[in-house]
Biopython code that builds the backbone (N, CA, C, O; Angstrom):
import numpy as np
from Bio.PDB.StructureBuilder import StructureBuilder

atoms = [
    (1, "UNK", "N", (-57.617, 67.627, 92.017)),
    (1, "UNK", "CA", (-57.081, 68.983, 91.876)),
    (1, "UNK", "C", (-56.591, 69.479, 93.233)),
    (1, "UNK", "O", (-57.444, 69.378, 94.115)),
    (2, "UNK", "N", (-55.366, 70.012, 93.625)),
    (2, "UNK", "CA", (-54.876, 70.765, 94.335)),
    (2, "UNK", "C", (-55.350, 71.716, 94.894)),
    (2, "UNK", "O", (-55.494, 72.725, 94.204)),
    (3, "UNK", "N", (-55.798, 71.770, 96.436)),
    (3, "UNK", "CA", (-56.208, 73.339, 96.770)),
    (3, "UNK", "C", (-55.351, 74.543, 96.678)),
    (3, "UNK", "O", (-54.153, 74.306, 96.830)),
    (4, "UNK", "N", (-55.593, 75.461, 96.521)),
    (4, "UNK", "CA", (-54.392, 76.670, 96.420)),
    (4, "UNK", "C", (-54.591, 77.255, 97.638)),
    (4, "UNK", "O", (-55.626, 77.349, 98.297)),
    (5, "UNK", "N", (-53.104, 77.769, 97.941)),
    (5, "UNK", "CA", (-52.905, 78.228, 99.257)),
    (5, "UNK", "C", (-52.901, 79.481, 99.573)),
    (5, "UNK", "O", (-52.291, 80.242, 98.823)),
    (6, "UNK", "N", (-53.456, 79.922, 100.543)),
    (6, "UNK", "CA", (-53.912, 81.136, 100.955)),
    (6, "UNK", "C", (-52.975, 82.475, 101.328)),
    (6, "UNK", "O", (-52.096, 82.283, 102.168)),
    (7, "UNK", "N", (-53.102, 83.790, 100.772)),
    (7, "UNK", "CA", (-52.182, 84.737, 101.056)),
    (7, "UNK", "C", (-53.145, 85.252, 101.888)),
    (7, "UNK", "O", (-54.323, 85.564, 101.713)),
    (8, "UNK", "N", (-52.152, 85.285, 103.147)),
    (8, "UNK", "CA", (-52.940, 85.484, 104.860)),
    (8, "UNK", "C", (-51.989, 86.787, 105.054)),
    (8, "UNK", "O", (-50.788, 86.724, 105.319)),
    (9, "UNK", "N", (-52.719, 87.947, 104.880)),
    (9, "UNK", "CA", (-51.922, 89.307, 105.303)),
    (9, "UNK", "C", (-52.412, 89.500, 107.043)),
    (9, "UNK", "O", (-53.620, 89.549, 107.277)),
    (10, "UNK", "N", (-51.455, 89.597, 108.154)),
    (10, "UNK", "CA", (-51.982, 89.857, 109.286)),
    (10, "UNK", "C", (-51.161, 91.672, 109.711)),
    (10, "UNK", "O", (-49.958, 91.930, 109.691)),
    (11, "UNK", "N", (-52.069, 92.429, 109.982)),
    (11, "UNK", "CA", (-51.145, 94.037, 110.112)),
    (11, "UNK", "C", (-50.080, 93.767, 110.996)),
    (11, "UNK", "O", (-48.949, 94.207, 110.790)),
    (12, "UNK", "N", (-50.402, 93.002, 112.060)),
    (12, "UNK", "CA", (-49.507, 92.951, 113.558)),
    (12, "UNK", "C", (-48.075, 92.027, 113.091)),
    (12, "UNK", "O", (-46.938, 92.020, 113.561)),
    (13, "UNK", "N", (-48.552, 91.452, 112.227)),
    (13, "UNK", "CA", (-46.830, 90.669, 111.909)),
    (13, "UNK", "C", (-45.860, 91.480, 111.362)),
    (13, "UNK", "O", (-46.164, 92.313, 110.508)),
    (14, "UNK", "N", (-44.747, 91.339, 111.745)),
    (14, "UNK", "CA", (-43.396, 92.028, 111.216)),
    (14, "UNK", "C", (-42.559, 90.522, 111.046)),
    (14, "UNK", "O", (-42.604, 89.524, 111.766)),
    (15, "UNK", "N", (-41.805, 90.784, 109.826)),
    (15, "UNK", "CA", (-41.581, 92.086, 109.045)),
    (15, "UNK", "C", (-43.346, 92.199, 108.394)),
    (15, "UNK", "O", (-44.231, 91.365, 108.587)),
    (16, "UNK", "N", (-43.443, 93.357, 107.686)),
    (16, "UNK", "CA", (-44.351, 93.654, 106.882)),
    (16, "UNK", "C", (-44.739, 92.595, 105.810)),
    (16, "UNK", "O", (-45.941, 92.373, 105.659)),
    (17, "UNK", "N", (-43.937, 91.999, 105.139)),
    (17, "UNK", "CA", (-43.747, 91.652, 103.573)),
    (17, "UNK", "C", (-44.020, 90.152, 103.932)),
    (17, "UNK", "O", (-44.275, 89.542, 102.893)),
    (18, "UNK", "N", (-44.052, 89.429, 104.918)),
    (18, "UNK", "CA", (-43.756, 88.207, 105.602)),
    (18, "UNK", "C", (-45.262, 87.214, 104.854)),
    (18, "UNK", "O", (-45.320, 85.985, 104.825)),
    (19, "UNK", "N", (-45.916, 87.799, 104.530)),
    (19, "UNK", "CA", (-47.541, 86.994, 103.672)),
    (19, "UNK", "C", (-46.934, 87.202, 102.211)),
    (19, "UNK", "O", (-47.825, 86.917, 101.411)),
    (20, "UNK", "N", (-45.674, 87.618, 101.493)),
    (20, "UNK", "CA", (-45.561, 87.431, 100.799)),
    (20, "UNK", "C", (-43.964, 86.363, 100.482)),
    (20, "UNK", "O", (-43.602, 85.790, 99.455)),
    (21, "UNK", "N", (-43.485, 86.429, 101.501)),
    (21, "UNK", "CA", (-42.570, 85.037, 101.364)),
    (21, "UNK", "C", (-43.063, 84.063, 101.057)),
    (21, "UNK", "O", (-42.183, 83.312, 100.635)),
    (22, "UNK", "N", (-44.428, 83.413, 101.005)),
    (22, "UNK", "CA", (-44.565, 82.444, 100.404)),
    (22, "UNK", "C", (-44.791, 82.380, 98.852)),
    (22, "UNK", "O", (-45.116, 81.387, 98.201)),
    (23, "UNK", "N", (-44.604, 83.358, 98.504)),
    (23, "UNK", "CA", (-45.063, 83.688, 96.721)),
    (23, "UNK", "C", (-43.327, 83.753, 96.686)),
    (23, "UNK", "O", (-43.197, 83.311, 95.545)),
    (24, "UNK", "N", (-42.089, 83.968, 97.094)),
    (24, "UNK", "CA", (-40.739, 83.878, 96.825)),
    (24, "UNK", "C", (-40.649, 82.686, 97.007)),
    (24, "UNK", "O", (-40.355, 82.080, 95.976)),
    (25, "UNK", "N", (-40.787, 82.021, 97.958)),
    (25, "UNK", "CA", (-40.188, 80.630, 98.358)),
    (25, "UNK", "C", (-40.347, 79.857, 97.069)),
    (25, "UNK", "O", (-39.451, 79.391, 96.366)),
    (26, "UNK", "N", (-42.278, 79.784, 96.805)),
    (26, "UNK", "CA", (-41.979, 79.045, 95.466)),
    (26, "UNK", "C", (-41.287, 79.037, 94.277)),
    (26, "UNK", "O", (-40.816, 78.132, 93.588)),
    (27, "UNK", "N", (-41.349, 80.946, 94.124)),
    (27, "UNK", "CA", (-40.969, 81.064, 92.899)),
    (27, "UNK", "C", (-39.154, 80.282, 92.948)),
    (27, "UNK", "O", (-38.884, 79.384, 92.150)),
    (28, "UNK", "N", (-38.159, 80.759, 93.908)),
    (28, "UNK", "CA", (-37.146, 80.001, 94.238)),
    (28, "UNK", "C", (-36.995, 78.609, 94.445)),
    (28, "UNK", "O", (-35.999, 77.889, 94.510)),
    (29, "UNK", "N", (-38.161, 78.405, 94.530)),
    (29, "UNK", "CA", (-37.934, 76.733, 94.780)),
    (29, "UNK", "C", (-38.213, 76.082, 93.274)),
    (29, "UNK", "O", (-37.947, 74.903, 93.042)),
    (30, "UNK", "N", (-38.835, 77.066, 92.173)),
    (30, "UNK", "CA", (-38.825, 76.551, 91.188)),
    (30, "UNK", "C", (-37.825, 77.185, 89.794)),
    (30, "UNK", "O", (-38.151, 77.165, 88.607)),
    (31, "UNK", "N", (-36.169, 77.883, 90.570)),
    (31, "UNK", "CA", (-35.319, 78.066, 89.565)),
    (31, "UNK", "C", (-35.293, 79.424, 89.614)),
    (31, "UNK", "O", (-34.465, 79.985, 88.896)),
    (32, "UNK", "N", (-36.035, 80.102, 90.323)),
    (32, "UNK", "CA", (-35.614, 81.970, 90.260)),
    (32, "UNK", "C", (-34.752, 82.299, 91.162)),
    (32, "UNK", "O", (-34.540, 81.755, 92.246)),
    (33, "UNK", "N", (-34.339, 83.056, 90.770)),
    (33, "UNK", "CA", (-32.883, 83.304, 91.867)),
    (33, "UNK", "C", (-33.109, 84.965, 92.813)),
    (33, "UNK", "O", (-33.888, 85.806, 92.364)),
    (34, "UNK", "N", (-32.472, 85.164, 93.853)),
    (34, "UNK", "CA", (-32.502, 86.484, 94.337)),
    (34, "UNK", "C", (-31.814, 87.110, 93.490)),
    (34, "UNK", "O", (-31.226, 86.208, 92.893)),
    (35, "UNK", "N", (-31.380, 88.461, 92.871)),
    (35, "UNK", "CA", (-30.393, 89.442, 92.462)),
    (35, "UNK", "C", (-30.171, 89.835, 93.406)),
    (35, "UNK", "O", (-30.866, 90.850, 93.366)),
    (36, "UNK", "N", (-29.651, 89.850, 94.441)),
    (36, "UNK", "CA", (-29.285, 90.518, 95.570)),
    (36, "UNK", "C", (-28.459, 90.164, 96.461)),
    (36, "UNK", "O", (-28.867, 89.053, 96.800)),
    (37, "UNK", "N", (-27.513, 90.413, 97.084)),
    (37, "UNK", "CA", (-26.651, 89.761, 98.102)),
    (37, "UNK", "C", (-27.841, 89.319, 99.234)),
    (37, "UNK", "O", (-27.520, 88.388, 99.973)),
    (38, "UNK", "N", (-29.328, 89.976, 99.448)),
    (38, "UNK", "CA", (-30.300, 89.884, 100.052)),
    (38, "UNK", "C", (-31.736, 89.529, 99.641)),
    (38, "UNK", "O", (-32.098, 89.997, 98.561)),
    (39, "UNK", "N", (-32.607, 88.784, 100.319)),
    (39, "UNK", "CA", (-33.925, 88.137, 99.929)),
    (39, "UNK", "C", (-34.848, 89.662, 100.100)),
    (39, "UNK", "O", (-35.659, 89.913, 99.209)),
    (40, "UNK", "N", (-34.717, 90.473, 101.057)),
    (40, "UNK", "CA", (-35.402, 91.438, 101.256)),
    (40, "UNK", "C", (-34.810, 92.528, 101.584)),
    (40, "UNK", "O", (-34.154, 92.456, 102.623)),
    (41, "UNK", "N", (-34.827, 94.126, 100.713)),
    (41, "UNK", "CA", (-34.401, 95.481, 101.256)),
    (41, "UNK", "C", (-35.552, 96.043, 101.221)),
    (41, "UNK", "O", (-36.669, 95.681, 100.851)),
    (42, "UNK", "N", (-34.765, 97.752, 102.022)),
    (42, "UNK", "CA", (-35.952, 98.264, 101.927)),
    (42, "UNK", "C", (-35.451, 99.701, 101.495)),
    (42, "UNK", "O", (-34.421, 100.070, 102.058)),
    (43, "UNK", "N", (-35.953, 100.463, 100.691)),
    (43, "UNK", "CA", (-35.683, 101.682, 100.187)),
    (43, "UNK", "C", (-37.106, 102.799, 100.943)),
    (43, "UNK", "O", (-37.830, 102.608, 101.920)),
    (44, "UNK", "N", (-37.024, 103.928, 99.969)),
    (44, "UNK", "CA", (-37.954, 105.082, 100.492)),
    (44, "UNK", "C", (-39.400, 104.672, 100.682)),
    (44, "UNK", "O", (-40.242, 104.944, 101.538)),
    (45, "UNK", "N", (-39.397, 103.626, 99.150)),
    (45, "UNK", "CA", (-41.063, 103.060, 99.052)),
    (45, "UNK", "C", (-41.308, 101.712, 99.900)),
    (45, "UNK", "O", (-42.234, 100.904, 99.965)),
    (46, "UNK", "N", (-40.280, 101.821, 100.406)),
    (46, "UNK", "CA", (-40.708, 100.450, 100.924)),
    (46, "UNK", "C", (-39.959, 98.871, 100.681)),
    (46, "UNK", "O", (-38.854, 98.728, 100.158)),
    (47, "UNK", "N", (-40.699, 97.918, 101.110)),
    (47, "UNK", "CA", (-39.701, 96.810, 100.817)),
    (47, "UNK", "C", (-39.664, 95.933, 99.618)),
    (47, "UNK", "O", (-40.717, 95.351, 99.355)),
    (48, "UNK", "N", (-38.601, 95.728, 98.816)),
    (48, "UNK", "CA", (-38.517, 95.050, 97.875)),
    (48, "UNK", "C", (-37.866, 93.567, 97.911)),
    (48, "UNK", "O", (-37.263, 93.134, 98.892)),
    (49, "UNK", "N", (-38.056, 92.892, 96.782)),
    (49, "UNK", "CA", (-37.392, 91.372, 96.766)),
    (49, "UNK", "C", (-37.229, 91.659, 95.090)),
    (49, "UNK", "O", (-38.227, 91.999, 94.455)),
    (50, "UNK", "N", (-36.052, 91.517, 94.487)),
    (50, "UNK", "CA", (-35.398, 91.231, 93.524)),
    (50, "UNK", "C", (-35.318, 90.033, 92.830)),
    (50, "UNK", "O", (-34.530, 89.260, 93.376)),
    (51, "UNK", "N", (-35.931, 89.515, 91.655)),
    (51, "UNK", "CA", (-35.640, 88.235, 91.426)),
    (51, "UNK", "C", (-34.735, 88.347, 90.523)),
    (51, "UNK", "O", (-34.641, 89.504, 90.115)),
    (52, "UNK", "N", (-33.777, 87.353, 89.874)),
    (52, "UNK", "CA", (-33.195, 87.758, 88.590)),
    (52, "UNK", "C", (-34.115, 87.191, 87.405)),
    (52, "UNK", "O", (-34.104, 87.842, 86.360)),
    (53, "UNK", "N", (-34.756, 86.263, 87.458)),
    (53, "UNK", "CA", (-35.635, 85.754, 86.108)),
    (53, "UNK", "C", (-36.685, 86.307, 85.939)),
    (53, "UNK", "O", (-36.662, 87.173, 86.813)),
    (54, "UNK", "N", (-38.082, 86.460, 85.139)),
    (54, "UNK", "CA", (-38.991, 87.032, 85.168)),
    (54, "UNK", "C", (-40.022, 86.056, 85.801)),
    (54, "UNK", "O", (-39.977, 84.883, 85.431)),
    (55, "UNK", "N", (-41.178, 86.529, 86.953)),
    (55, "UNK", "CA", (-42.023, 85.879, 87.471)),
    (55, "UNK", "C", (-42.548, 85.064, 87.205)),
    (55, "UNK", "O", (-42.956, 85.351, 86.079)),
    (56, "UNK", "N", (-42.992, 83.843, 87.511)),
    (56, "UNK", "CA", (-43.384, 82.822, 86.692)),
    (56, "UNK", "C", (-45.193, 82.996, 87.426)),
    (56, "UNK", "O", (-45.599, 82.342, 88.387)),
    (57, "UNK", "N", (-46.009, 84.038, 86.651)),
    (57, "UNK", "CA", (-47.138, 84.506, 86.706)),
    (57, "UNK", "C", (-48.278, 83.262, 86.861)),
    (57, "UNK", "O", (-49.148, 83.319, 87.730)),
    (58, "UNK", "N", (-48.200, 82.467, 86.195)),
    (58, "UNK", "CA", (-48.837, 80.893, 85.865)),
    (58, "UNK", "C", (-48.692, 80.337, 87.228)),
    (58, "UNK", "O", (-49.595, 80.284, 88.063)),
    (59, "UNK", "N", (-47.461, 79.924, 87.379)),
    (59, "UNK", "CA", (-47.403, 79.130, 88.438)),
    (59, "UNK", "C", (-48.126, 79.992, 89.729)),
    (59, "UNK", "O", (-49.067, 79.413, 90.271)),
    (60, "UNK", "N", (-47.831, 81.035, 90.136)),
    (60, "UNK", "CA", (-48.327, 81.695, 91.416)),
    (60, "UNK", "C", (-49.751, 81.703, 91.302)),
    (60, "UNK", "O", (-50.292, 81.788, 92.404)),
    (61, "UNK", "N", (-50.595, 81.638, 90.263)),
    (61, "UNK", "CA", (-52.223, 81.587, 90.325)),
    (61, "UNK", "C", (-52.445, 80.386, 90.240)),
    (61, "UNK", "O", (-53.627, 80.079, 90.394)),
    (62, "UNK", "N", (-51.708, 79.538, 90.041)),
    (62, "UNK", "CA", (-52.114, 78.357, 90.113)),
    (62, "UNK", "C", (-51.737, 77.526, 91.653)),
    (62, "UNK", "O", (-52.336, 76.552, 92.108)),
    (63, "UNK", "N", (-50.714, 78.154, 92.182)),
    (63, "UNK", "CA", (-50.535, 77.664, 93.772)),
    (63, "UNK", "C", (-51.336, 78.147, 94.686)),
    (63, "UNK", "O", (-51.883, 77.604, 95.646)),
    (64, "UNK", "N", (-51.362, 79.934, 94.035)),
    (64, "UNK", "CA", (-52.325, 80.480, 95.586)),
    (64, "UNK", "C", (-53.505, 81.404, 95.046)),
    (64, "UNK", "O", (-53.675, 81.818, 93.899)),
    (65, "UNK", "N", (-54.230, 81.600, 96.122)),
    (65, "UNK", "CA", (-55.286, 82.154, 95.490)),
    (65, "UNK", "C", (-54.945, 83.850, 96.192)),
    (65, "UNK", "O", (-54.822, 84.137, 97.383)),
    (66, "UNK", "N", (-54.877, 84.555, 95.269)),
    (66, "UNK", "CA", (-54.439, 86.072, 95.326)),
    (66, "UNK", "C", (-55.665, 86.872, 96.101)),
    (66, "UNK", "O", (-56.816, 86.791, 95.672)),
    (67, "UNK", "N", (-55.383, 87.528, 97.090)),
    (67, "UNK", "CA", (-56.308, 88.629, 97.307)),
    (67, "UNK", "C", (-56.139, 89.661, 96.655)),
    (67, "UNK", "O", (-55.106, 90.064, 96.121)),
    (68, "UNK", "N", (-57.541, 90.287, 96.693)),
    (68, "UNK", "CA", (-57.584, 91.889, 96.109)),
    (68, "UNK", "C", (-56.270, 92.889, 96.246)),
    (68, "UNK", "O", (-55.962, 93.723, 95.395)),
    (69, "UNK", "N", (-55.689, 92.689, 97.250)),
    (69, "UNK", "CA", (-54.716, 93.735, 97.810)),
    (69, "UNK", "C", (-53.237, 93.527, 97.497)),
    (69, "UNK", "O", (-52.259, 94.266, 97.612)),
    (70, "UNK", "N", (-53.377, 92.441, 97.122)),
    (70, "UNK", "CA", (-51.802, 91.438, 95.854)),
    (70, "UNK", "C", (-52.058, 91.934, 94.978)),
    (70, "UNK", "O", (-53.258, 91.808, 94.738)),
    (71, "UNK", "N", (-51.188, 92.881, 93.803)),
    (71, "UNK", "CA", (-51.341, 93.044, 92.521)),
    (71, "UNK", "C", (-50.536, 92.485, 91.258)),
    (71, "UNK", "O", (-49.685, 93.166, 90.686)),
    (72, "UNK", "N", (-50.819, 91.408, 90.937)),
    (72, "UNK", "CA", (-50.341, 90.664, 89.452)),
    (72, "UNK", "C", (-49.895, 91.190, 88.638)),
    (72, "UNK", "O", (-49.994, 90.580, 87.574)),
    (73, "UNK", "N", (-49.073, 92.717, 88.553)),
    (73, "UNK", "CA", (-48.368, 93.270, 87.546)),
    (73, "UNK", "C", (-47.599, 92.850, 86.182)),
    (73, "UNK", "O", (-46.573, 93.364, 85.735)),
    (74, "UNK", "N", (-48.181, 92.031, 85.762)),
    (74, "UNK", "CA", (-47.299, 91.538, 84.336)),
    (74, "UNK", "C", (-46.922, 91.796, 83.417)),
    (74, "UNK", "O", (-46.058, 91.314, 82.685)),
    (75, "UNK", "N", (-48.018, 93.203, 83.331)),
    (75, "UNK", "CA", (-47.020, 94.175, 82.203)),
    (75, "UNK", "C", (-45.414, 94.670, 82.880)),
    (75, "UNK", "O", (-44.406, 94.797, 82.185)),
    (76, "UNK", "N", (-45.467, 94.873, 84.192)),
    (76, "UNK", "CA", (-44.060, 95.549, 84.347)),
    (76, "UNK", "C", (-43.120, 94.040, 85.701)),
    (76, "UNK", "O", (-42.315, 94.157, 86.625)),
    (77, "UNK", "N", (-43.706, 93.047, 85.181)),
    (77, "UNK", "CA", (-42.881, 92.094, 85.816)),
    (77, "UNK", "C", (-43.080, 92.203, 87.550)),
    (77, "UNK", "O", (-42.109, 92.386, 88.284)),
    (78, "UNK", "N", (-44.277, 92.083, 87.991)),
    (78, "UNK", "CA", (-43.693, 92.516, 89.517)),
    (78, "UNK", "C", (-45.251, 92.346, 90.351)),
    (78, "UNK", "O", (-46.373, 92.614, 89.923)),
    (79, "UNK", "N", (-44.885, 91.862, 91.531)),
    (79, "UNK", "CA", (-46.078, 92.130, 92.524)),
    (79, "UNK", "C", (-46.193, 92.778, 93.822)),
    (79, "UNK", "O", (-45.449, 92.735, 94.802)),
    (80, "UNK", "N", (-47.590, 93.558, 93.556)),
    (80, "UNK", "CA", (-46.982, 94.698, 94.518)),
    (80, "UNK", "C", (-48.130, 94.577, 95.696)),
    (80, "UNK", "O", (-48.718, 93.512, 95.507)),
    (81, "UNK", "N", (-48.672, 95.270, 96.848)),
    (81, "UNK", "CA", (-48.932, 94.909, 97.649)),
    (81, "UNK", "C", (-49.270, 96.138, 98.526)),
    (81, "UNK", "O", (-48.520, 96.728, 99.304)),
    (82, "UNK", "N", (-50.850, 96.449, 98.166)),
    (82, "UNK", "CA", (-51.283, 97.803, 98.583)),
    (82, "UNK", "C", (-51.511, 98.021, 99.650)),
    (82, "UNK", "O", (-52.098, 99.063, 99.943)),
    (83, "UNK", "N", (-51.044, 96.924, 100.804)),
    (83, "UNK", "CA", (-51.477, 96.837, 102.382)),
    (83, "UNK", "C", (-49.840, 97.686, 102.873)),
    (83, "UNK", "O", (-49.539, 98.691, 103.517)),
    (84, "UNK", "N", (-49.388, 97.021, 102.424)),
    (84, "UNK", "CA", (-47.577, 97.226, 103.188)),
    (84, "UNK", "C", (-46.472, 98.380, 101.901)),
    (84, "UNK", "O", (-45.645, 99.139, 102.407)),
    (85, "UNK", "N", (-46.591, 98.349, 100.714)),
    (85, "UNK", "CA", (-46.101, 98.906, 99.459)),
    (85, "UNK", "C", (-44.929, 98.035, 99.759)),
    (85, "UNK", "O", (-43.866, 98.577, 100.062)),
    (86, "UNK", "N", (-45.027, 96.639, 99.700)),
    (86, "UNK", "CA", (-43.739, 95.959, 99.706)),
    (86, "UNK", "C", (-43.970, 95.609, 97.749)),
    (86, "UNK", "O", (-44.868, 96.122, 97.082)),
    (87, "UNK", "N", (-42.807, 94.548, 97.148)),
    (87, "UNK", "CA", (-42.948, 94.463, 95.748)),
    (87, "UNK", "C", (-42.265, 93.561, 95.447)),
    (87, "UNK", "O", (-41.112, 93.625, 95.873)),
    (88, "UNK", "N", (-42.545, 92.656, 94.819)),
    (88, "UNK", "CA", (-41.662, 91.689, 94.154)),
    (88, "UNK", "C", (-41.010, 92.157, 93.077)),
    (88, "UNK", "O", (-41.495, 93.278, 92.927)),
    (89, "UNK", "N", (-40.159, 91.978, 92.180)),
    (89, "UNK", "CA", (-39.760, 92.392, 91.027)),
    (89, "UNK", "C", (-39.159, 91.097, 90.248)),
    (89, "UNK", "O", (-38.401, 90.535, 91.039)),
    (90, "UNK", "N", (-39.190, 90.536, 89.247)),
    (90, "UNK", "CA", (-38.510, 89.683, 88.386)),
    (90, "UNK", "C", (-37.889, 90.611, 87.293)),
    (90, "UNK", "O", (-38.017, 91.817, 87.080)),
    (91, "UNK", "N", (-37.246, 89.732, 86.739)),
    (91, "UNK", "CA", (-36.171, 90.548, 85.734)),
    (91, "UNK", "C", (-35.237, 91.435, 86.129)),
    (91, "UNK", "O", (-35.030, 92.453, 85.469)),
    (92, "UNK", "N", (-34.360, 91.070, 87.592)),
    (92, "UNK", "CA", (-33.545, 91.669, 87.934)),
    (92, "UNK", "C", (-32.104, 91.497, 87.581)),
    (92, "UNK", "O", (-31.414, 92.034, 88.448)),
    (93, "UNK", "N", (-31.431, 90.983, 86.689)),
    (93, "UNK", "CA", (-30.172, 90.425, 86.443)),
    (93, "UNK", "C", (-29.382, 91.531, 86.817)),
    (93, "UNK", "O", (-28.155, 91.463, 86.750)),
]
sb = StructureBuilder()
sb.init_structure("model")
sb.init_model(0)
sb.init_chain("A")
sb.init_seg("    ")
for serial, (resi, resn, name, xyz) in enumerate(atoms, 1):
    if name == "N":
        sb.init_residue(resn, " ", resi, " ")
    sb.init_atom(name, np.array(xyz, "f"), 0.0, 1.0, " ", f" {name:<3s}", serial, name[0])
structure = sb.get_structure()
């Protein structure tokens, strides 16, 4: 069995959202696409990442092991991130 890989939030790193590029990379590396001319904006709340497909929820618990402060939103497609208010979103077409 595969170890799962660790979401390492550090405060002092910039950008903010940067412990969660590795939850994009995979999901992109396994067929999700950005909606965005960009991988990362940032609006009033903060920073977002746009996917166009819907999250592939399975696969991310099965690669990494989520801290408390990652939130698995699957009713509304999205992971959000109560340290930084950065957010993933799927289902962006």
């Amino acid at each position: 069995m595969n170890k799962k890989s660790e979401i390492v939030f550090n405060p002092s790193d910039r950008p903010v959202y940067l412990h969660l590029d590795p939850i994009v990379d995979l999901l992109l590396a396994n067929g999700n696409k950005i909606s965005r001319d960009f991988k990362w904006g940032e609006n009033r709340t903060g920073f977002y990442c746009f996917l166009k497909y819907p999250l592939d929820f399975e696969l991310i618990e099965k690669t990494f092991n989520i801290p408390s402060f990652v939130r698995l939103e699957k009713e509304v497609d999205a992971i959000e991130c109560d340290r930084t208010w950065a957010i993933i979103k799927g289902g962006m077409e």
